[in-house]
C-alpha positions as CSV (number, residue, x, y, z in Angstrom):
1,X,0.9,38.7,-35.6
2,X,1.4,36.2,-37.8
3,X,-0.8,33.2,-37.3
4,X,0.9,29.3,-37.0
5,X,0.0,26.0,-36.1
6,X,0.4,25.2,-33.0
7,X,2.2,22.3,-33.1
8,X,5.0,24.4,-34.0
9,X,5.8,24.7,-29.9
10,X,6.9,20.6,-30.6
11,X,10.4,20.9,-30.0
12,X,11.1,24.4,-28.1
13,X,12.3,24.8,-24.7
14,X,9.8,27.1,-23.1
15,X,11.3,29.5,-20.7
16,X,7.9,31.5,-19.3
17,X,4.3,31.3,-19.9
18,X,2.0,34.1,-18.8
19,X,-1.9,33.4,-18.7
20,X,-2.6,37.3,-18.9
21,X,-6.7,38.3,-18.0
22,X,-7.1,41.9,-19.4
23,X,-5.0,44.1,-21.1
24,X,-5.3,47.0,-23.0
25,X,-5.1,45.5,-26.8
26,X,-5.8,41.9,-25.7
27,X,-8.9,40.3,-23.9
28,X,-7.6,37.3,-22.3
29,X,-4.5,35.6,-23.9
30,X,-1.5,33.2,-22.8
31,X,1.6,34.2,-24.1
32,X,4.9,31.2,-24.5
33,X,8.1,32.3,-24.5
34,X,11.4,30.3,-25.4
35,X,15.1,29.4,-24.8
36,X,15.7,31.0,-28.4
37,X,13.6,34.1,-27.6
38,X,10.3,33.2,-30.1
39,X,7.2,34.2,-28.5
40,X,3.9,32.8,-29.2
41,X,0.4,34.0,-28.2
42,X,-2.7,32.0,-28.0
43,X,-5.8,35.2,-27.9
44,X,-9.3,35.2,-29.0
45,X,-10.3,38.5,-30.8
46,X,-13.7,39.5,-28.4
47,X,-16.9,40.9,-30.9
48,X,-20.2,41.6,-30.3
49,X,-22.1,39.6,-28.9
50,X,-19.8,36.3,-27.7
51,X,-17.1,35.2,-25.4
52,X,-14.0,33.3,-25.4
53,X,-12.6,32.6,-22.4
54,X,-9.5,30.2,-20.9
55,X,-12.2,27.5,-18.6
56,X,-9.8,25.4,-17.2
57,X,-6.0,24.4,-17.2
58,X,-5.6,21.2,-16.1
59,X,-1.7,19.9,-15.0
60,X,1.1,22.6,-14.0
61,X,2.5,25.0,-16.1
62,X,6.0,24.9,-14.1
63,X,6.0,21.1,-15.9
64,X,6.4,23.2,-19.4
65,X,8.9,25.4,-18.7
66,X,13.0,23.7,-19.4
67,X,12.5,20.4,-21.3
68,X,11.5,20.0,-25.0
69,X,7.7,19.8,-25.7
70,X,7.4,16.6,-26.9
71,X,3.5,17.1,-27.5
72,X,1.5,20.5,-28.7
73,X,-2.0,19.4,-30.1
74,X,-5.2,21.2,-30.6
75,X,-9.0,19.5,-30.6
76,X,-11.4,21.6,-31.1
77,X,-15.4,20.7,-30.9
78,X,-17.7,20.7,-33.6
79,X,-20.1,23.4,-33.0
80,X,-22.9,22.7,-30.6
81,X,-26.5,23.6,-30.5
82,X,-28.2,25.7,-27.2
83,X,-30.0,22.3,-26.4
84,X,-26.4,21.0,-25.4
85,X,-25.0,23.8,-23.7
86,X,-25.5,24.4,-20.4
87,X,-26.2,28.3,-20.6
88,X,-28.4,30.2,-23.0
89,X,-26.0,30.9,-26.1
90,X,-27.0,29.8,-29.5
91,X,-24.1,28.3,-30.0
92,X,-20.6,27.1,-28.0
93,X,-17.3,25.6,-29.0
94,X,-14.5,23.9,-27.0
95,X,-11.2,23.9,-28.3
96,X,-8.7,22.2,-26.3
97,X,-4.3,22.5,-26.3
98,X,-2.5,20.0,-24.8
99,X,0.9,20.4,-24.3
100,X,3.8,17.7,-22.7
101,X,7.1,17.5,-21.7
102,X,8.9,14.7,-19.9
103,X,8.0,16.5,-16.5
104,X,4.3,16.2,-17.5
105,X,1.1,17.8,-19.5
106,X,-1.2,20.5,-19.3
107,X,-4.3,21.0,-21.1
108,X,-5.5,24.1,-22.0
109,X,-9.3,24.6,-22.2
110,X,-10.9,27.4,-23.8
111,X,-15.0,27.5,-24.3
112,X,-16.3,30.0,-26.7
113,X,-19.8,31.1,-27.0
114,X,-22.0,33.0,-29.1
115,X,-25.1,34.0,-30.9
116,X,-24.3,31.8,-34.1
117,X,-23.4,34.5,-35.8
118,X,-19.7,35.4,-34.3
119,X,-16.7,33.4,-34.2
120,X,-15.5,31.8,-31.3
121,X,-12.0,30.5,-33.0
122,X,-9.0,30.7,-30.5
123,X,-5.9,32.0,-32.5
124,X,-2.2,31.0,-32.2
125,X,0.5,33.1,-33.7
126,X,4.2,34.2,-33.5
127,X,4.7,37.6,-32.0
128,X,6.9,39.6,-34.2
129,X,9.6,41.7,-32.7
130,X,7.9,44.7,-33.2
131,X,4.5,44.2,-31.4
């Protein structure tokens, strides 16, 4: 998998999107596919002792799929402290992807948690033919 921005959707005509739960070599991931036949997958690699999950996604995915993304940004949180979050992890992150086409946006929320010590980084990268 090679890893890219993912403002690189800007400009693609997205044909599918799967939010995929479980799957044998990937936790949870979303996986965008376009009119040119590029995929992209947005995953977080699960390790001992945090999680990475997909929260929320606000708007409708349908609104992605057959105009140009005019809009793919990512915002991620600066680290917080237990005393902010509301469960018991030493740490949490929340990294957000907002995506638009004329039709309308969708935000993407992923919250990671952890013990301080493990990375809660949501990846974007191209899937390469042979994956």
């Amino acid at each position: 998998m090679n890893e890219v921005k993912f403002e690189e959707l800007v400009g693609k005509t997205l044909t599918s999107i799967a939010h995929i739960k479980e799957s044998q070599r990937w936790c949870e991931h979303i996986v965008f596919t376009a009119d040119d036949g590029k995929e992209w997958r947005m995953w977080h690699d699960t390790d001992c002792c945090e999680s990475v999950e997909v929260e929320d996604i606000s708007g409708n995915l349908a609104d992605l799929i057959g105009s140009p993304i005019l809009m793919a940004e990512e915002v991620t949180s600066k680290e917080g402290t237990a005393k902010e979050a509301y469960d018991d992890s030493d740490s949490f992150t929340w990294t957000f992807y907002k995506l638009a086409t004329v039709k309308g946006s969708v935000t993407i929320r992923w919250y990671g948690t952890s013990n301080g010590y493990y990375s809660e980084k949501v990846s974007f990268g191209e899937i390469e033919e042979e994956e």
